[in-house]
C-alpha atoms as a printed R data frame, in Angstrom:
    type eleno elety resid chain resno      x       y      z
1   ATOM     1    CA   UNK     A     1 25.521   4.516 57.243
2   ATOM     2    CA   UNK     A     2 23.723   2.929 60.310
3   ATOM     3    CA   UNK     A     3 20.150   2.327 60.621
4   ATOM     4    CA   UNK     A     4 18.508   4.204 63.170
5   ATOM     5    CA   UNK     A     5 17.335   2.678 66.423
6   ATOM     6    CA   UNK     A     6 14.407   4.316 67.627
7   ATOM     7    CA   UNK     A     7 12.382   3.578 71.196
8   ATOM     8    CA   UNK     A     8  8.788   3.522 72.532
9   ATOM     9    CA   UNK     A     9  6.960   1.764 75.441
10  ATOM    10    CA   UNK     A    10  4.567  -0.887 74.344
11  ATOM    11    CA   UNK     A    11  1.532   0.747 75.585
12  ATOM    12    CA   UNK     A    12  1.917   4.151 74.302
13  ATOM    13    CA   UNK     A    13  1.009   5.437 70.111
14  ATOM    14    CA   UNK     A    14  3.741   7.928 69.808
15  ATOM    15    CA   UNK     A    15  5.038   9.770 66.444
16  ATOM    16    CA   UNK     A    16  8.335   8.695 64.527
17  ATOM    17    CA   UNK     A    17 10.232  10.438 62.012
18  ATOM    18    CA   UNK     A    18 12.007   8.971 58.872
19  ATOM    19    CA   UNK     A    19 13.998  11.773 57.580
20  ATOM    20    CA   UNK     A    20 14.246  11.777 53.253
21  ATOM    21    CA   UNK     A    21 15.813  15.285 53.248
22  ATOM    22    CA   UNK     A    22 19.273  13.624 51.691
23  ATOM    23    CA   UNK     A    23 17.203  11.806 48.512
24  ATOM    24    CA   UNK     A    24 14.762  14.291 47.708
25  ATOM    25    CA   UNK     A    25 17.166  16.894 47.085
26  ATOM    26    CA   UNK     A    26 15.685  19.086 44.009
27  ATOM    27    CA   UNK     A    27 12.286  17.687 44.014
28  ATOM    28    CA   UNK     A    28  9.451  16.690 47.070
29  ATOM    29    CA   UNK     A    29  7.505  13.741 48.268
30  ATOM    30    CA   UNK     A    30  4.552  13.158 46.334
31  ATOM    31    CA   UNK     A    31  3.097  10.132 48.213
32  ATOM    32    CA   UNK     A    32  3.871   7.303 50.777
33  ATOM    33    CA   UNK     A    33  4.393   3.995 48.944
34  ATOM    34    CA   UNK     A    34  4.349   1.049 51.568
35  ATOM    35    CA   UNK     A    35  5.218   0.569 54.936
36  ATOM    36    CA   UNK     A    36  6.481  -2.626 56.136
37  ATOM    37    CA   UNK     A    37  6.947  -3.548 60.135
38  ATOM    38    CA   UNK     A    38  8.624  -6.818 60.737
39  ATOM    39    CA   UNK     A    39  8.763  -8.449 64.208
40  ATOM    40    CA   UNK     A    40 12.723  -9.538 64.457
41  ATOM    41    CA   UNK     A    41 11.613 -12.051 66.950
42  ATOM    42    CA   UNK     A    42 13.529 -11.367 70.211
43  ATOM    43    CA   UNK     A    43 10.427 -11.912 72.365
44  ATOM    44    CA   UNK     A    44  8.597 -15.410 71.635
45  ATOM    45    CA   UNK     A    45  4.580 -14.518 70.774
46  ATOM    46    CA   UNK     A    46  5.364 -10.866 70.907
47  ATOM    47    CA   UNK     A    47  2.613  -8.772 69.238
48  ATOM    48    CA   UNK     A    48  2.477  -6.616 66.659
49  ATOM    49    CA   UNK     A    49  3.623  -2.900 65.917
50  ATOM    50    CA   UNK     A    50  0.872  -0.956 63.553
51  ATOM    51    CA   UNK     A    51  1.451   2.306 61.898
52  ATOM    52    CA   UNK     A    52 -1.843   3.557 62.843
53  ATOM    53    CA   UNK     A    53 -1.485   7.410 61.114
54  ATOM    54    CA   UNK     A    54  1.270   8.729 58.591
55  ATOM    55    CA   UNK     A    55  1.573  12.091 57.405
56  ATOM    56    CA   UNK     A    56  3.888  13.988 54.845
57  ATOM    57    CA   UNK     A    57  5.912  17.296 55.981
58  ATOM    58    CA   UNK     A    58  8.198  18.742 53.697
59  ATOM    59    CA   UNK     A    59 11.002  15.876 53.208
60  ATOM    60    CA   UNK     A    60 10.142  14.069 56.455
61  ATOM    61    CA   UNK     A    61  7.927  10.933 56.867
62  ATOM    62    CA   UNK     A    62  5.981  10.867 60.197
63  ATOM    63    CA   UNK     A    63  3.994   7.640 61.321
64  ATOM    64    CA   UNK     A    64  2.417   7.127 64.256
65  ATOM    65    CA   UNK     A    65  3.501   3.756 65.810
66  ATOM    66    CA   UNK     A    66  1.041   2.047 68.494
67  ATOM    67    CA   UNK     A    67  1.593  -1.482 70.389
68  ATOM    68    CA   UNK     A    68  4.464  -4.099 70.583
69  ATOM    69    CA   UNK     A    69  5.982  -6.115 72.932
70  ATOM    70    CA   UNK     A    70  8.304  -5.481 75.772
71  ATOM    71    CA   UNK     A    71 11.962  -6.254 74.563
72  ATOM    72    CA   UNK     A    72 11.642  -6.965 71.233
73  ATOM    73    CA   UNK     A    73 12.763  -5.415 67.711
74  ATOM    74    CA   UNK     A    74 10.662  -4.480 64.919
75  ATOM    75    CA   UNK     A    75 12.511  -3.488 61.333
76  ATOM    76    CA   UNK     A    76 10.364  -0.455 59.727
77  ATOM    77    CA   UNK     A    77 10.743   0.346 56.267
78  ATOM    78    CA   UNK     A    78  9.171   3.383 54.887
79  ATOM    79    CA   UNK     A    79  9.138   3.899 50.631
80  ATOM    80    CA   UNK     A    80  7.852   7.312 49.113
81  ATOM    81    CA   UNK     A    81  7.433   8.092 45.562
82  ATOM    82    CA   UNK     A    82  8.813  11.726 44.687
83  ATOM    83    CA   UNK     A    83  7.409  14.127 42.178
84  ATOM    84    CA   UNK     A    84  9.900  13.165 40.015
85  ATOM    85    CA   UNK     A    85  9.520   9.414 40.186
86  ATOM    86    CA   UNK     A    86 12.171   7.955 42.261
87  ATOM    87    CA   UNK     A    87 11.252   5.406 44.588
88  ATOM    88    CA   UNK     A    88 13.161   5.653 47.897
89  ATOM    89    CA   UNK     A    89 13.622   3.552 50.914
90  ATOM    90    CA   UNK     A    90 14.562   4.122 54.094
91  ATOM    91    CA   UNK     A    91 14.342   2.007 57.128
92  ATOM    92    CA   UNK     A    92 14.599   1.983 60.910
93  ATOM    93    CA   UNK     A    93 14.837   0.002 63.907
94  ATOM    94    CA   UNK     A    94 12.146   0.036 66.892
95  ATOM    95    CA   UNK     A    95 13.186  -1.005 69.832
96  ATOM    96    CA   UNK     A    96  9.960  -1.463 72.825
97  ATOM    97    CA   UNK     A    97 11.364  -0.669 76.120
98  ATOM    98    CA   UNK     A    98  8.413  -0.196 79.136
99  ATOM    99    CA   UNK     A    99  9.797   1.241 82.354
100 ATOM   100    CA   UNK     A   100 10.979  -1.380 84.764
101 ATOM   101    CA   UNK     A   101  9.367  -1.512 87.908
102 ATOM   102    CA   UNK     A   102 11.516  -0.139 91.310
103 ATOM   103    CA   UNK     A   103 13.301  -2.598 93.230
104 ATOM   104    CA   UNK     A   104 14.648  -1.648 96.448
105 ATOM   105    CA   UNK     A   105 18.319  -2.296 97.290
């Protein structure tokens, strides 16, 4: 399976999903475990991504994602604990995209 690629501008805090439903069949997320967000370094000095609010609905993972850089890539890996104890990961790709501005032909 591929990893997801998933977009925001650099100057918005927008909300994310990470989607568990296929590993937490017969049991529920009991907590978030860790977050990770790794810079893939595609922009030189770019800045940081923060998850800045994360929340727990049903078998979905939502964080709230705020800052990065223009262009570059950031590797986010989510891990929950279940009520049953199995430690799953899944992880996505960010991708920070701000609107170019017009340019007239």
């Amino acid at each position: 399976m591929s990893m997801p690629m998933l977009s925001k501008k650099s100057g918005e805090a927008t909300w994310r999903t990470w989607d568990f439903t296929d590993g937490v069949t017969g049991t529920s997320i009991d907590s978030i475990t860790n977050v990770t967000i790794q810079n893939l370094g595609e922009v030189a000095g770019s800045a940081a991504v923060t998850s800045v609010a994360q929340e727990v609905q049903g078998t979905f993972i939502n964080l709230k994602l705020a800052g990065g850089t223009d262009g570059e890539v950031y590797l986010i890996t989510v891990t929950i604990l279940t009520a049953d104890g199995q430690t799953l990961v899944l992880g996505a790709l960010l991708y920070i995209q701000d609107p170019k501005p017009y340019e007239a032909a």
